[in-house]
N, C-alpha and C positions, 0 to 999 in steps of 0.2 A: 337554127342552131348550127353555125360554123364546127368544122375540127378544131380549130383553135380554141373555143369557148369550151367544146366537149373534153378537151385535152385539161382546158382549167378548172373546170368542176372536178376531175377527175385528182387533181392537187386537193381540192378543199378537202373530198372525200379521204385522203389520203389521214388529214392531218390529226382524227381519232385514232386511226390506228399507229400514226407515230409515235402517240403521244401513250398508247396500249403499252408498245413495244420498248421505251424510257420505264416507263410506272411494272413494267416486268423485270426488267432489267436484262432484256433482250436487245441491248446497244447494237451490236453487228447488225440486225435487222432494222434498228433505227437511221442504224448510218445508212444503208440502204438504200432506203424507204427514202429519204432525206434527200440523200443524192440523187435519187433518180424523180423527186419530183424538182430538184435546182434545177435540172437538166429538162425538164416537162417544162419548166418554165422558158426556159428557154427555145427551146422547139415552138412551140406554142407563138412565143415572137415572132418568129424568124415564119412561121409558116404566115401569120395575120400579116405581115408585111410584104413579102415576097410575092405571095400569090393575092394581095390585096386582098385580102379578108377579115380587113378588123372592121370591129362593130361596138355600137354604143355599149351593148350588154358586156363584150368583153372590156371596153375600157374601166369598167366598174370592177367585174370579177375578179382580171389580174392583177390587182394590186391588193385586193381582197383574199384572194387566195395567198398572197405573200404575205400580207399583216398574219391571219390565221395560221397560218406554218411558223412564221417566227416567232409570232408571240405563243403558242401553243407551245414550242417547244423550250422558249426560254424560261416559262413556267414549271413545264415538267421538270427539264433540269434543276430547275430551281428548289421546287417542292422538294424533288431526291437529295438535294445539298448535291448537287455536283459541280454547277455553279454556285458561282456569290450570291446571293439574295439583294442586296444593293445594285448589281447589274440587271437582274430580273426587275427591279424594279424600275431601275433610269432605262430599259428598252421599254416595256410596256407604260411607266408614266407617259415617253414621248407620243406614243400612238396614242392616248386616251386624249392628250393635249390638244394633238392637231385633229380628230375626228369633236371633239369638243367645240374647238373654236372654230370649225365648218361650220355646226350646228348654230353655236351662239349666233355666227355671221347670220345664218338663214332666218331667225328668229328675232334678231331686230333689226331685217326687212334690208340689209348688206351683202346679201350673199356673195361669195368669195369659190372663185373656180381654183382647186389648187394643183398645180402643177410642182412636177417633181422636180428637185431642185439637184443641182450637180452633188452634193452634200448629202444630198437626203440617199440617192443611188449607190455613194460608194458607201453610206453608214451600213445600206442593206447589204451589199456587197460584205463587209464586214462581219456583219450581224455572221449571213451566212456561214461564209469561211472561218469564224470559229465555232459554232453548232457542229459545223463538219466535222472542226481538227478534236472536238470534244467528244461526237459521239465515234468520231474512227480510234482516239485512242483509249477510250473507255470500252470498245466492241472488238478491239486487236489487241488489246493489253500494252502497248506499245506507246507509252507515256513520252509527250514532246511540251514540259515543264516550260522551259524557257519560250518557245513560239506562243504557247496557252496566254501566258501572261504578258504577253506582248498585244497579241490579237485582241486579248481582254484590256487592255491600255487604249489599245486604237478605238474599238466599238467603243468605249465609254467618252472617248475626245470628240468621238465620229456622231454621239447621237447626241452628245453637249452641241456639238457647232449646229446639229441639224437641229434643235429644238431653239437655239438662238438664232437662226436664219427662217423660221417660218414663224417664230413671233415677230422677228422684224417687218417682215412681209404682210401678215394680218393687222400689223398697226400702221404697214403705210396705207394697204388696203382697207382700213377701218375710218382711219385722217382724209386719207383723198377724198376718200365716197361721201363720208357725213361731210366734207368740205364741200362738194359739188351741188347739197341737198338745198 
C-alpha cells in the first residue's frame, strides 16, 4: 500500500462525511472537506508520478474515489434542492452509462479498456469547480448567481459531449472487435 493509494482511500473515506456535512446543512465544512480532498487528489498524482509510485490498485481507486465524491455530492445537493435535479441526474446517468457499458463490454466476451478522454477530464474538472463555487457560496453566504449558472451550462454541455464521446468509442470498440471475430 503506497502513500499515494493511502492518501486515496482517505478521499473515499472522506466522501460520507461530506455528504453528513450537505444533509446537516453544515456547507463551510462541506466546502472544506471538498476542497481539501480536490487537492488530495491531486497530491496523491503528483506523488504516484514523481516518485514513481503508481500502481494497479491505485489506477482503479483514483478514479473511483473521484466518481464517489462527485456523484455523492451531486446527490446530496440534489436531494437538498440546492442544485437542479435534472443536472443531478445528466452527472450520475453519465457514470452509470459508461460503468454499464464496461460491464456490458465484459459480458459479451469484448471487453473494453477505458481511458480517459480530454472531455471526460475537463467535464470533472467542471463537475468539480462548480460543487466548489456551490458549497463556498451556500457555507460563506456569499451568492455568485451569474458564474453558478454559467458553470451549471458548462458541466451540463461538458458531460453531454463526454457521454457522446465514450458511446462513440464503445461502438467503434464494439464494431472493430465483433469485426475481427
Amino acid at each position: 500500500m503506497s502513500i499515494p493509494n493511502l492518501i486515496t482511500l482517505g478521499r473515499i473515506l472522506l466522501v460520507p462525511v461530506v455528504v453528513w456535512a450537505i444533509a446537516s446543512g453544515a456547507m463551510w465544512i462541506a466546502f472544506v472537506l471538498f476542497l481539501g480532498a480536490g487537492l488530495s487528489d491531486a497530491v496523491d498524482g503528483y506523488l504516484a508520478k514523481r516518485f514513481h509510485m503508481t500502481t494497479e490498485l491505485g489506477a482503479y481507486l483514483d478514479p473511483l474515489a473521484d466518481k464517489a465524491l462527485i456523484v455523492s455530492i451531486y446527490i446530496a445537493l440534489g436531494v437538498n434542492g440546492l442544485i437542479p435535479g435534472w443536472l443531478v441526474i445528466l452527472v450520475v446517468s453519465r457514470d452509470i452509462m459508461i460503468v454499464g457499458a464496461v460491464m456490458l463490454s465484459w459480458l459479451v466476451g469484448i471487453p473494453i479498456k477505458v481511458k480517459p478522454l480530454l472531455v471526460s477530464k475537463l467535464n470533472t474538472v467542471a463537475q468539480i469547480v462548480f460543487a466548489c463555487v456551490v458549497l463556498g457560496t451556500l457555507g460563506f453566504g456569499y451568492p455568485l448567481p451569474t458564474i453558478s449558472l454559467i458553470l451549471m451550462g458548462v458541466v451540463a454541455a461538458l458531460t453531454l459531449l463526454s457521454v457522446a464521446a465514450y458511446v462513440a468509442e464503445w461502438v467503434r470498440h464494439i464494431n472493430s472487435t465483433a469485426a475481427k471475430k
